[in-house]
VOLOPA-751649 format. One record per residue (C-alpha): residue number from 0; z, x, y. Coordinates in nm, 3 decimals. Layout:
R     n         w         u         v
R   NUM         Z         X         Y
...
end
This chain:
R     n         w         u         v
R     0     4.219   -12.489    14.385
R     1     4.302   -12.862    14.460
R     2     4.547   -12.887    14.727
R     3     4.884   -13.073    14.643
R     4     4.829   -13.366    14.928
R     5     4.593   -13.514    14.729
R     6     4.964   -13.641    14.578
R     7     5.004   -13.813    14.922
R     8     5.010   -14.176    14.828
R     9     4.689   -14.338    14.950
R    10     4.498   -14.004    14.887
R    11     4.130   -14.050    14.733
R    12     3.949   -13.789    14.609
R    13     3.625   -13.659    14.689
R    14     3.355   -13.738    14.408
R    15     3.265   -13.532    14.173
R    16     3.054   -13.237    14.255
R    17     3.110   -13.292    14.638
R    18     3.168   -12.986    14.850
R    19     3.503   -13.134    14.943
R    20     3.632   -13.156    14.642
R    21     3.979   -13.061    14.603
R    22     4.089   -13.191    14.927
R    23     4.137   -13.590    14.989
R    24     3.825   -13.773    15.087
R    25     4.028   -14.036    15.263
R    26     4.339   -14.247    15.257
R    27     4.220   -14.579    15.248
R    28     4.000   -14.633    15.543
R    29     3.777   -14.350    15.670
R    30     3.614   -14.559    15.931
R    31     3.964   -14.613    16.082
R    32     4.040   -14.282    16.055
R    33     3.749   -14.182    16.247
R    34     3.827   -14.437    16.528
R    35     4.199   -14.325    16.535
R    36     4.024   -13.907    16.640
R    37     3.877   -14.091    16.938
R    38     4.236   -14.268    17.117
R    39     4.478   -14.101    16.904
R    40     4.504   -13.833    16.674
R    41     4.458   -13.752    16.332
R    42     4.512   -13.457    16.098
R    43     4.270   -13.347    15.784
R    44     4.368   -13.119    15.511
R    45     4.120   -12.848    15.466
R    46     4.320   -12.623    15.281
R    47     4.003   -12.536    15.063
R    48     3.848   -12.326    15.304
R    49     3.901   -11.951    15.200
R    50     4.056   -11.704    15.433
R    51     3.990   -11.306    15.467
R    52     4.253   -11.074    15.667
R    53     4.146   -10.760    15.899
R    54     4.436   -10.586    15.943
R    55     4.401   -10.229    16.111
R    56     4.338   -10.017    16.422
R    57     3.979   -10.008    16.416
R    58     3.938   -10.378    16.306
R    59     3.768   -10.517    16.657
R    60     3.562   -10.209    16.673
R    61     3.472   -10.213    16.303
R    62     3.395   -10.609    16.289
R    63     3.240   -10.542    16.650
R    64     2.915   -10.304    16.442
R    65     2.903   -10.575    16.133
R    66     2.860   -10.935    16.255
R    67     2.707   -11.111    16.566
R    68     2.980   -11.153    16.787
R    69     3.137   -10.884    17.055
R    70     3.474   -10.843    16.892
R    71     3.575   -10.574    17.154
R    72     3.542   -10.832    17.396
R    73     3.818   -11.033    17.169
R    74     4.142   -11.037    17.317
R    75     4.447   -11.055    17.179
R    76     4.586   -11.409    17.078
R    77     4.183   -11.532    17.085
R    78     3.958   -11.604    16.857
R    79     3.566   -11.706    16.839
R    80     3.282   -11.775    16.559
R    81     3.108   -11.479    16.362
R    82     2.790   -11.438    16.142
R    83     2.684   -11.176    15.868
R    84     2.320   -11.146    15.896
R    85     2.076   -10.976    15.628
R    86     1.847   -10.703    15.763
R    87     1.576   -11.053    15.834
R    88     1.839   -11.199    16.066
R    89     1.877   -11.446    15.769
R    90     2.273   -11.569    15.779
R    91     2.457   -11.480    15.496
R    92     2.818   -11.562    15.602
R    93     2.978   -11.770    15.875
R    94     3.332   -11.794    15.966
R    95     3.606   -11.882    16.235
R    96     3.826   -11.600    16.368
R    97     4.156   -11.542    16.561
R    98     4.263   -11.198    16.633
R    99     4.698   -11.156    16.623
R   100     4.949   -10.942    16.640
R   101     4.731   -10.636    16.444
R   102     4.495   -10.847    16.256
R   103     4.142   -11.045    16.263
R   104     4.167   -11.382    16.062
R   105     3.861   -11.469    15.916
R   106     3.828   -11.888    15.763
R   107     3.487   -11.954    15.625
R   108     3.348   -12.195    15.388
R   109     3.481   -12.278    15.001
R   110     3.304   -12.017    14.784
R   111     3.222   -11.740    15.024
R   112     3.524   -11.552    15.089
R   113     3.433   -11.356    14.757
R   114     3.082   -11.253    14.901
R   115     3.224   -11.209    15.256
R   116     3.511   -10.990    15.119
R   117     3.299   -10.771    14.925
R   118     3.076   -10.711    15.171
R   119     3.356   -10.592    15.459
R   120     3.521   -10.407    15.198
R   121     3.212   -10.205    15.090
R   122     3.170   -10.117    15.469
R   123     3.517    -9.974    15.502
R   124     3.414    -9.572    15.508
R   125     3.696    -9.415    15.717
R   126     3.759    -9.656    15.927
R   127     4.121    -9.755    15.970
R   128     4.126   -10.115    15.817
R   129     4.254   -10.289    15.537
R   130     4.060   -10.623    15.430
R   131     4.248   -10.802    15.158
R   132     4.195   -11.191    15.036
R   133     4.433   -11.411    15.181
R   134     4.356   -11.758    15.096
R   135     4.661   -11.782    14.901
R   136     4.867   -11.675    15.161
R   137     4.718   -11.955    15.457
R   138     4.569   -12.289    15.429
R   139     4.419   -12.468    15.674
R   140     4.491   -12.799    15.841
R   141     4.314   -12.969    16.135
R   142     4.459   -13.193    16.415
R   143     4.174   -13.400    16.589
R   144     4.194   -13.640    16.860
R   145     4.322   -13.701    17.239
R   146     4.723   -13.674    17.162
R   147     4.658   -13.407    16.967
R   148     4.881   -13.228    17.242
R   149     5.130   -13.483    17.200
R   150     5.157   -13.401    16.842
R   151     5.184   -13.014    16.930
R   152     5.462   -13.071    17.192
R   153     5.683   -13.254    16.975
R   154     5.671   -12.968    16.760
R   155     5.714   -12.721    17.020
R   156     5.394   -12.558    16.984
R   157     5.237   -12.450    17.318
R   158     4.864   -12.411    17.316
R   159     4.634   -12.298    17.602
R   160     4.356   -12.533    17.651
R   161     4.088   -12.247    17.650
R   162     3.858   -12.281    17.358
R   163     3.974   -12.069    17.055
R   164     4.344   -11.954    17.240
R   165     4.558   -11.876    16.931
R   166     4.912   -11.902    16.923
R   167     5.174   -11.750    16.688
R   168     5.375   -12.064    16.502
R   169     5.719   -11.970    16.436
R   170     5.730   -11.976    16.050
R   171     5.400   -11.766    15.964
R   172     5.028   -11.858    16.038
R   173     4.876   -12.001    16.419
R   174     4.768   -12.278    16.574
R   175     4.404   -12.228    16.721
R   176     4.241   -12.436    16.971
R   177     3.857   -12.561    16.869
R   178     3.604   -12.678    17.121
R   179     3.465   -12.937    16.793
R   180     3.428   -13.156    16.634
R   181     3.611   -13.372    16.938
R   182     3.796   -13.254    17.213
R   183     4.156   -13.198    17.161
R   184     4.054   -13.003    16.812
R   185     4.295   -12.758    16.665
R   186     4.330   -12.579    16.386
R   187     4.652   -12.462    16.216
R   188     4.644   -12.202    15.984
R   189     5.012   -12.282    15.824
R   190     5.176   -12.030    15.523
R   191     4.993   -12.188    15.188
R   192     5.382   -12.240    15.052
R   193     5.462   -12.474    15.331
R   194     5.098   -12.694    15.332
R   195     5.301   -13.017    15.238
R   196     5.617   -12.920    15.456
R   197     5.355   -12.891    15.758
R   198     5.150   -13.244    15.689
R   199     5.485   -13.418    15.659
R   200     5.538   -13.284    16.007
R   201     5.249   -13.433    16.156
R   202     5.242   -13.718    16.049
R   203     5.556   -13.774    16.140
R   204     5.533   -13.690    16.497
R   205     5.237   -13.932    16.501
R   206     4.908   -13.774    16.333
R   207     4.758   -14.047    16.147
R   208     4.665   -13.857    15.785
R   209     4.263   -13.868    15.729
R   210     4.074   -13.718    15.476
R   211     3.708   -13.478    15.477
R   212     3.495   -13.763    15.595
R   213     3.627   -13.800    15.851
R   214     3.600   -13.474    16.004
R   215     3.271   -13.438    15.851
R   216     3.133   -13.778    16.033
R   217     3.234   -13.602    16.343
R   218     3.138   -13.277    16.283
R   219     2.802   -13.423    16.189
R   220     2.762   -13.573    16.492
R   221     2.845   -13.325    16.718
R   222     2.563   -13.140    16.573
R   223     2.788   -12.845    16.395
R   224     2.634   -12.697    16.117
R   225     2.853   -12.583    15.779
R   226     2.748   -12.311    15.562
R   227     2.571   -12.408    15.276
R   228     2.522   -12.731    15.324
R   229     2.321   -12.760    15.715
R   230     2.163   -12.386    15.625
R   231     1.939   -12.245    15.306
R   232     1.859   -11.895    15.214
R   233     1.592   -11.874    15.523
R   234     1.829   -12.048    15.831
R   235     1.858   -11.814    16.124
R   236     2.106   -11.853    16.391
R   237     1.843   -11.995    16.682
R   238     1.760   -12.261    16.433
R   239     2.088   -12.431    16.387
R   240     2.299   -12.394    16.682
R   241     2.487   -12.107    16.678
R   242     2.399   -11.877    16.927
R   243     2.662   -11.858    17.219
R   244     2.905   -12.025    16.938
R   245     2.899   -11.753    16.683
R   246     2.600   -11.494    16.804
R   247     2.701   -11.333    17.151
R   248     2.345   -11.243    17.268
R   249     2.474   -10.998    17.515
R   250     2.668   -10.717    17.261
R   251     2.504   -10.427    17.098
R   252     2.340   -10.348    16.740
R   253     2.438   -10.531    16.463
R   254     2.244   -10.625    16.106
R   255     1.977   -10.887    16.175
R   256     1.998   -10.839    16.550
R   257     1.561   -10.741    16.568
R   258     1.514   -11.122    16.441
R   259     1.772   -11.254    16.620
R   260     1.666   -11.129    16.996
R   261     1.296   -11.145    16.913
R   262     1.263   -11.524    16.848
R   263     1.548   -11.566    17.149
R   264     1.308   -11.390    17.397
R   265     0.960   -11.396    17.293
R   266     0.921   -11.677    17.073
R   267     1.085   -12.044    16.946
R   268     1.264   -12.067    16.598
R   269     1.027   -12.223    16.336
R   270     1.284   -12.524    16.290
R   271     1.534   -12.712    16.452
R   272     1.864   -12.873    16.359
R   273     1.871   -13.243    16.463
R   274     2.014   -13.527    16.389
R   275     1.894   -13.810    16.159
R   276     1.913   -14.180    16.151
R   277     1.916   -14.335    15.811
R   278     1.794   -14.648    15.693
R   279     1.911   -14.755    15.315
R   280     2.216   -14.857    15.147
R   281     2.448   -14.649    14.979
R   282     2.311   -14.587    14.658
R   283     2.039   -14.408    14.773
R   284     2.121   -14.165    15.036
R   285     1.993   -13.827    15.004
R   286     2.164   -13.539    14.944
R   287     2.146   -13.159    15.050
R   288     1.902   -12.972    14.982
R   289     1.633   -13.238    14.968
R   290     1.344   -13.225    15.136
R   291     1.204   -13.447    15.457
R   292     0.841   -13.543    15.464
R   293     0.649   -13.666    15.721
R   294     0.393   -13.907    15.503
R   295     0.323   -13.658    15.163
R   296     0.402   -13.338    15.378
R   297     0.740   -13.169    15.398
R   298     0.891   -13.098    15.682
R   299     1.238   -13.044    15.652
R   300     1.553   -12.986    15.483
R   301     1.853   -13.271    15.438
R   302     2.179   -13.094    15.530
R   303     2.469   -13.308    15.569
R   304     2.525   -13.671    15.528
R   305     2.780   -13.903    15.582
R   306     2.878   -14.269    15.748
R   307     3.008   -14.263    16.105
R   308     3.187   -14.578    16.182
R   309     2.994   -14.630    16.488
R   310     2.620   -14.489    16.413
R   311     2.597   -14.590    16.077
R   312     2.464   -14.353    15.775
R   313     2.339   -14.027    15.947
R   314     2.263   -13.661    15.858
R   315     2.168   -13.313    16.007
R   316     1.844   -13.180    15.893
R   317     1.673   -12.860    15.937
R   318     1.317   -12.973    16.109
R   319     1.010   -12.779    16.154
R   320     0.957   -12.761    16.532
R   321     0.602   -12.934    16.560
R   322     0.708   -13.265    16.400
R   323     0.709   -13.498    16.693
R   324     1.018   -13.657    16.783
R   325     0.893   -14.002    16.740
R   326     0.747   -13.911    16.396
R   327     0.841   -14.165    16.109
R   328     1.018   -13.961    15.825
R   329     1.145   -14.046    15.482
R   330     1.412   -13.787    15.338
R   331     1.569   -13.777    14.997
R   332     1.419   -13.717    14.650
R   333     1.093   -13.843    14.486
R   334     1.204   -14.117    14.334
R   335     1.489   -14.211    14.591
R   336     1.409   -14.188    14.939
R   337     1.535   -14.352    15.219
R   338     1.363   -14.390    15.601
R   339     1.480   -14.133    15.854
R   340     1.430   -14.146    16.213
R   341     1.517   -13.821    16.453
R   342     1.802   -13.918    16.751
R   343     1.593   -13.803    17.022
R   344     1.974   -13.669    17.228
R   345     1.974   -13.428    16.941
R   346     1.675   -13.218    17.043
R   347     1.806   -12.912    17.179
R   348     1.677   -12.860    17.528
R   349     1.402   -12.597    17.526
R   350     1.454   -12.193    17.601
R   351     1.182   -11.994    17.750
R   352     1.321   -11.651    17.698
R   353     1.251   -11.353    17.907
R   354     0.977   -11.184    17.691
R   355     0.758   -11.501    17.716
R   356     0.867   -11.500    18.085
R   357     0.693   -11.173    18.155
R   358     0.394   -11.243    17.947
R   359     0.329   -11.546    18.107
R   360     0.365   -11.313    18.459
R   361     0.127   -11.110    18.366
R   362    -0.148   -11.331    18.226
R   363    -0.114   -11.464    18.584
R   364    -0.178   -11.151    18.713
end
């Protein structure tokens, strides 16, 4: 579905095959975009992100026993992050949630709703919900940048500034307050119908319209990781940041949960998400899914990669935990491979959990 702002005059595509297709890469100048999130405020269409409703009683209860995060905790007009797990603690679905007036919204990644759908509908049994598709009824936009809040007051939208508060807008849809990729992030899941009514308020109360890469170069650098693209088929939660975020590690039982507490308090996840420098010119950037080596050995997986108009070309990559953080790297395919350094502020600080606590204790004793 290609979203009708990519009429916008100055709108440019992404390239073919990108995973933002269908939504404008930029509008002219993506590096000026980017500075504009950091002293001003900009707004991104991501209306290709795919949306899945909750309605029901037993929705917070229900979503509580299937995913990783303590929906009976969720109050209403809040929302948080999520994971489905498989029984290996492996993620299988990620997505951002606000809970209103009788229903959980659920916005995850281009190409998953299907999967996610399926699954929460095959788990209904007697409980009282109702999961339907609802991508065509919301899209997405996000408002980044300091006067973001300036933007929402001169629409007369009042947002707490708690992380995730949601707020009713009066037309259909909610505004929802993110703690990334920069502060003053929010999200505004507007009625599908209205997508172009909703940019051309914006802008006009002072959002400077940016496309994909520019959210991306800041996601990317605050270490976020998208479905898909910063994860593979083995990525558990403790490897790429999303415990606290999306895993509460305090709530009961859920699919994957053994994995998921085990490596949190008795061991260390066999990778780690970090940051990459890059060293090569355009042409040759990798792309994700390719590996990292360390000399002939590999050691990683590229995730994403982008330009950020202050660090230069950069990428998240999935590293095994022993490679040093000094280590020289090259990432990218055989015949196209660029140098790669690891930011050393992008090592995660270490976690000695309980388990390894107690053994050390005793060893001791």
């Amino acid at each position: 579905m290609s979203s009708p702002l990519l009429e916008v005059p100055g709108a440019v595509p992404a390239p073919d095959g990108h995973h933002d297709a269908g939504v404008p890469w930029h509008f002219g100048d993506p590096f000026a975009e980017q500075r504009t999130a950091s002293r001003a405020a900009i707004v991104v269409d991501r209306s290709h992100r795919e949306v899945v409703a909750v309605p029901g009683d037993d929705r917070l209860d229900w979503l509580h026993a299937l995913t990783t995060q303590h929906f009976n905790a969720l109050g209403e007009a809040a929302g948080s992050e999520a994971l489905v797990l498989d029984l290996q603690g492996r993620i299988q679905h990620h997505a951002v949630v606000a809970n209103l007036d009788g229903c959980v919204w659920l916005d995850t990644e281009p190409g998953y709703a299907d999967g996610l759908f399926g699954y929460l509908d095959s788990m209904r049994f007697w409980s009282k919900v109702e999961p339907r598709q609802a991508s065509a009824e919301l899209a997405v936009l996000s408002l980044l940048g300091p006067k973001a809040d300036e933007i929402l007051a001169a629409l007369d939208i009042a947002l707490p500034i708690q992380p995730y508060a949601v707020r009713a807008l009066p037309e259909g849809g909610f505004a929802r307050r993110m703690p990334w990729p920069r502060t003053g992030s929010v999200d505004l899941l507007v009625p599908r119908a209205e997508l172009t009514e909703w940019w051309r308020r914006l802008t006009d109360a002072g959002a400077r319209p940016a496309g994909s890469w520019a959210y991306e170069a800041l996601r990317v650098e605050s270490l976020r990781p998208r479905l898909g693209v910063d994860t593979d088929e083995k990525a558990i939660p403790n490897e790429v940041n999303w415990l606290g975020s999306a895993v509460h590690l305090d709530k009961g039982c859920y699919r994957g949960q053994e994995t998921v507490a085990k490596v949190y308090n008795v061991g260390q996840p066999p990778r780690r998400l970090l940051l990459l420098h890059l060293d090569g010119s355009p042409e040759v950037y990798p792309e994700a899914g390719q590996p990292v080596r360390r000399g002939e050995r590999v050691v990683g997986r590229v995730g994403s990669v982008t330009q950020h108009h202050e660090l230069g070309p950069i990428a998240l990559a999935l590293i095994k935990r022993s490679v040093p953080v000094d280590a020289e790297l090259h990432a990218g395919a055989d015949d196209e491979v660029v140098q790669a350094a690891i930011d050393p502020d992008s090592v995660p600080e270490g976690h000695e959990g309980a388990g390894r606590v107690a053994a050390r204790n005793l060893r001791g004793a």
